[in-house]
C-alpha positions as CSV (number, residue, x, y, z in Angstrom):
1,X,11.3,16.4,17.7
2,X,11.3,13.5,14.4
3,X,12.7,14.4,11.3
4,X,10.9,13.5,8.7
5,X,13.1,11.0,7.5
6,X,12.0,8.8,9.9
7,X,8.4,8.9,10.1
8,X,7.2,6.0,8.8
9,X,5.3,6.6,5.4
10,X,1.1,5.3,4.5
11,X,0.3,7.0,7.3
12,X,-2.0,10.7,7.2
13,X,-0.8,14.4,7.1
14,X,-2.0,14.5,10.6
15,X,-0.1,11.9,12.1
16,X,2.8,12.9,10.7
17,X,2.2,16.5,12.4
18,X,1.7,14.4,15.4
19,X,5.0,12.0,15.1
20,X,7.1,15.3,14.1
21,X,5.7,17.6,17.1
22,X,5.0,15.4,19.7
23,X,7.1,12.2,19.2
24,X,10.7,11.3,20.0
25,X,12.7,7.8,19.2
26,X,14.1,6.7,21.8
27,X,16.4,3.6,20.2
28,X,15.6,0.8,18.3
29,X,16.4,-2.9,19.3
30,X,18.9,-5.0,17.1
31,X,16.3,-8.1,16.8
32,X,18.9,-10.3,15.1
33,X,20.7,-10.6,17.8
34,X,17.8,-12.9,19.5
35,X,16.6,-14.7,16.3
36,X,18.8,-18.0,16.9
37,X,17.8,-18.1,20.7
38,X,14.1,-17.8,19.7
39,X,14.3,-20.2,16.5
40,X,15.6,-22.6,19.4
41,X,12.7,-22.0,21.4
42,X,10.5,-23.0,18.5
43,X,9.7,-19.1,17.4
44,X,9.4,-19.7,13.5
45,X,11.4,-17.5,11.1
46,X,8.1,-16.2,9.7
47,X,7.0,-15.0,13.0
48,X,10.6,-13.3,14.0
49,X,10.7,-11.7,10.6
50,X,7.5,-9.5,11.7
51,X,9.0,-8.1,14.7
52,X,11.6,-7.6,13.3
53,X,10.1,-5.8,10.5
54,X,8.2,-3.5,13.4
55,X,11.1,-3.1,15.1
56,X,12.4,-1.6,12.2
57,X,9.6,0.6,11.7
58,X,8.2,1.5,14.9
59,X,10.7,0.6,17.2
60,X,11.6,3.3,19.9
61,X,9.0,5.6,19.1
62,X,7.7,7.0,22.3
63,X,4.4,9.3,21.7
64,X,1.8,11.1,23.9
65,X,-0.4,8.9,26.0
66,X,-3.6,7.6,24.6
67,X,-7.2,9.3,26.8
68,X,-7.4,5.2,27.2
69,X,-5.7,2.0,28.3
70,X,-3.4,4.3,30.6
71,X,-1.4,6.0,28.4
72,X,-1.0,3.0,25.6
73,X,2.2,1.0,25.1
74,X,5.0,3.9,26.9
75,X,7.3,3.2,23.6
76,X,6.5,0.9,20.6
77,X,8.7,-1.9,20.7
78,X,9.0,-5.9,19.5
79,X,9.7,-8.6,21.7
80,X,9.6,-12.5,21.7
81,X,6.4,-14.0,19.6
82,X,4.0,-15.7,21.1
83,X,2.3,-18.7,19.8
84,X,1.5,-21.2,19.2
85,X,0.2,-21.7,15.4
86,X,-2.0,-20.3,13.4
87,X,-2.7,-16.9,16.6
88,X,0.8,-15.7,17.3
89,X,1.2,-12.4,18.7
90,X,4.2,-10.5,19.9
91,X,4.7,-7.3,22.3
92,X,3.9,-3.6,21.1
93,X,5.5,-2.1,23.5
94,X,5.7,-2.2,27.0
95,X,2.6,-0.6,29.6
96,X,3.1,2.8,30.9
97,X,0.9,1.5,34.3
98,X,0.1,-1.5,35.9
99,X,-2.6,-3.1,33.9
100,X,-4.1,-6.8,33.5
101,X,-3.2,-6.6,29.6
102,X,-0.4,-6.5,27.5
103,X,-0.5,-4.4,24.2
104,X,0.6,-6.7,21.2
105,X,0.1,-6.9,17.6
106,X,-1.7,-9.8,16.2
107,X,-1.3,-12.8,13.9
108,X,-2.7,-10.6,10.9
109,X,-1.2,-7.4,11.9
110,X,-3.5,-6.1,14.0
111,X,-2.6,-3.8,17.3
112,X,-5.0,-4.8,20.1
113,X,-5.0,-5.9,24.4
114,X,-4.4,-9.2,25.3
115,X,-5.2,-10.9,28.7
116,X,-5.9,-14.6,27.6
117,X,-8.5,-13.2,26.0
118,X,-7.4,-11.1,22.9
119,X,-9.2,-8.2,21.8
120,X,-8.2,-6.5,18.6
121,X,-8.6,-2.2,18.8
122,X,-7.4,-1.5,15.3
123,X,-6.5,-3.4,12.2
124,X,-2.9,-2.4,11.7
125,X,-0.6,-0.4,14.4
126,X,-0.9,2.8,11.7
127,X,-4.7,2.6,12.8
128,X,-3.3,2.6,16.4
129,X,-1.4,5.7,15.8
130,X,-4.2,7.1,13.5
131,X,-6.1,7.2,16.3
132,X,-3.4,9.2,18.8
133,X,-3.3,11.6,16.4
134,X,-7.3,11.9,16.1
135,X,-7.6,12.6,19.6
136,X,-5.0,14.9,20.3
137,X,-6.5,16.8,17.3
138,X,-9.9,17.0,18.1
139,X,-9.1,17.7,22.1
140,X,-7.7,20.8,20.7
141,X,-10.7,21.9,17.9
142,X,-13.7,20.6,20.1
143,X,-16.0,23.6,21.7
144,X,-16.9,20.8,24.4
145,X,-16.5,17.2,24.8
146,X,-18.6,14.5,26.6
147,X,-18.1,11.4,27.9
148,X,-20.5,8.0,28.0
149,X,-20.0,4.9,29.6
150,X,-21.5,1.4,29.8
151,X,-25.5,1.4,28.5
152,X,-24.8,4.9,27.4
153,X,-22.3,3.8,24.4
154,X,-25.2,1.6,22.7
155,X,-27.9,4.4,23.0
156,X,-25.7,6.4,20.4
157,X,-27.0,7.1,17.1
158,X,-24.2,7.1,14.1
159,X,-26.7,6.7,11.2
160,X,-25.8,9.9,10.1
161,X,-22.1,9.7,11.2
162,X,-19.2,8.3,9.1
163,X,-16.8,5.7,9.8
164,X,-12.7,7.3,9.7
165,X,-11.1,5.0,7.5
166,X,-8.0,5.6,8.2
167,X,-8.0,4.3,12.3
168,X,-8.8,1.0,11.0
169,X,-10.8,0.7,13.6
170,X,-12.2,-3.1,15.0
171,X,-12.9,-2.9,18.7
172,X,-12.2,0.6,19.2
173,X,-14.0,2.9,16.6
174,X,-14.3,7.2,15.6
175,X,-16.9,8.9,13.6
176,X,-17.1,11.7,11.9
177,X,-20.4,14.2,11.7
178,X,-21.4,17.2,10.4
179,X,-19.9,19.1,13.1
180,X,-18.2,16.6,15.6
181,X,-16.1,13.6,15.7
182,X,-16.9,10.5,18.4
183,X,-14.3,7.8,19.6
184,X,-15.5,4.3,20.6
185,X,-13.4,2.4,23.2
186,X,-14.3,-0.9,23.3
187,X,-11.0,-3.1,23.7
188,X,-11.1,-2.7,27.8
189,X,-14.4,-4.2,28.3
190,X,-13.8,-7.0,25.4
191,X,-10.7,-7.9,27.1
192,X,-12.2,-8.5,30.3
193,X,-15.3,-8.9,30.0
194,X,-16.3,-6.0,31.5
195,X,-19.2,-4.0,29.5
196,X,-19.3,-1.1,32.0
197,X,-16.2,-0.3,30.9
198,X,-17.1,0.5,27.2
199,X,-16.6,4.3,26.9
200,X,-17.5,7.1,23.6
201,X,-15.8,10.3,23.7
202,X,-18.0,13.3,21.8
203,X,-16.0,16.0,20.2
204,X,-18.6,18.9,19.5
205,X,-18.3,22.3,17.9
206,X,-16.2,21.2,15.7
207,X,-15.8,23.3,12.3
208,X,-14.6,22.1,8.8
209,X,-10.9,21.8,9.5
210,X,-11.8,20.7,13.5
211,X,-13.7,17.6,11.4
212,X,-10.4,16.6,9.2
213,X,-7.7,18.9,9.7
214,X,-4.2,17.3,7.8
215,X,-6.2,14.0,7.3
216,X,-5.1,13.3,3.6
């Protein structure tokens, strides 16, 4: 279980819940000790200041697998940046599977796949964990969930759905209703190239606190 000392703060009631009950560090890594070998690789300062500053916020925080990507990155961590100039990106964290994409966080901050191609889900990487916390929370309130695919993801109607601010979402998107919450997974088919492999999640049935529970 986290203390709450170290769950990182601008974040929602609810994913605090879900760092406390369901996450666990599992160590941090001492960036410094690389930042001479990567400044003579051509890594600039700028660029190993941000993971380092991740490292020292997110580092070693292992949480639940996402319903997507396999599981998500199996702990958040920081490795070398990638460039070159102005679209660096470094490592989130390293796959739980075997997958054709690597989890990194983007020149503007931004957690997201990358596969040559780069494909943003979330605008920060509290969106990222925003989003975790969503789904484990409405798995647990829903009365019945449904999944769509391909085609089937366009066809929904969200005209009179809400946008969750706080996943931040770019690629990958939720909604909130009147009385259910729907995820849009994008990033896997964005990354590829692959529109079959877009995928919305319905939560149904879902009551007032089901709809928001700690979400302030």
């Amino acid at each position: 279980m986290v203390i709450d000392q170290e769950i990182p703060a601008g974040i929602t009631r609810r994913a605090r819940y879900f760092i406390r009950a369901h996450g666990h560090w599992a160590g941090r890594t001492d960036i410094e000790q690389y930042r001479a070998k990567w400044m003579e690789h051509g890594v600039p300062k700028a660029q190993i200041d941000r993971v380092s500053a991740y490292e020292a916020v997110w580092g070693g925080l292992v949480l639940p697998p996402s319903p997507h990507y396999d599981g998500g990155p199996r702990t958040l961590s920081g490795d070398v940046p990638e460039g070159p100039e102005p679209d660096w990106h470094f490592s989130a964290g390293q796959q739980r599977t075997a997958l054709p994409y690597a989890f990194m966080i983007g020149p503007s901050g931004e957690f997201g796949l990358h596969a040559g191609t780069w494909a943003p889900l979330h605008a920060s990487i509290e969106g990222w964990v925003e989003a975790l916390a969503l789904a484990d929370h409405a798995r647990r309130c829903a009365r019945s969930t449904t999944t769509l695919t391909g085609e089937e993801v366009d066809g929904l109607d969200l005209d009179s759905f809400d946008a969750v601010p706080e996943v931040a979402g770019i690629a990958d998107t939720w909604w909130r209703g009147t009385d259910s919450l729907i995820a849009i997974y994008r990033g896997e088919a964005e990354v590829m190239h692959a529109p079959p492999c877009r995928t919305a999640t319905i939560y149904a049935g879902l009551d007032a606190w089901g709809l928001r529970g700690l979400d302030t």
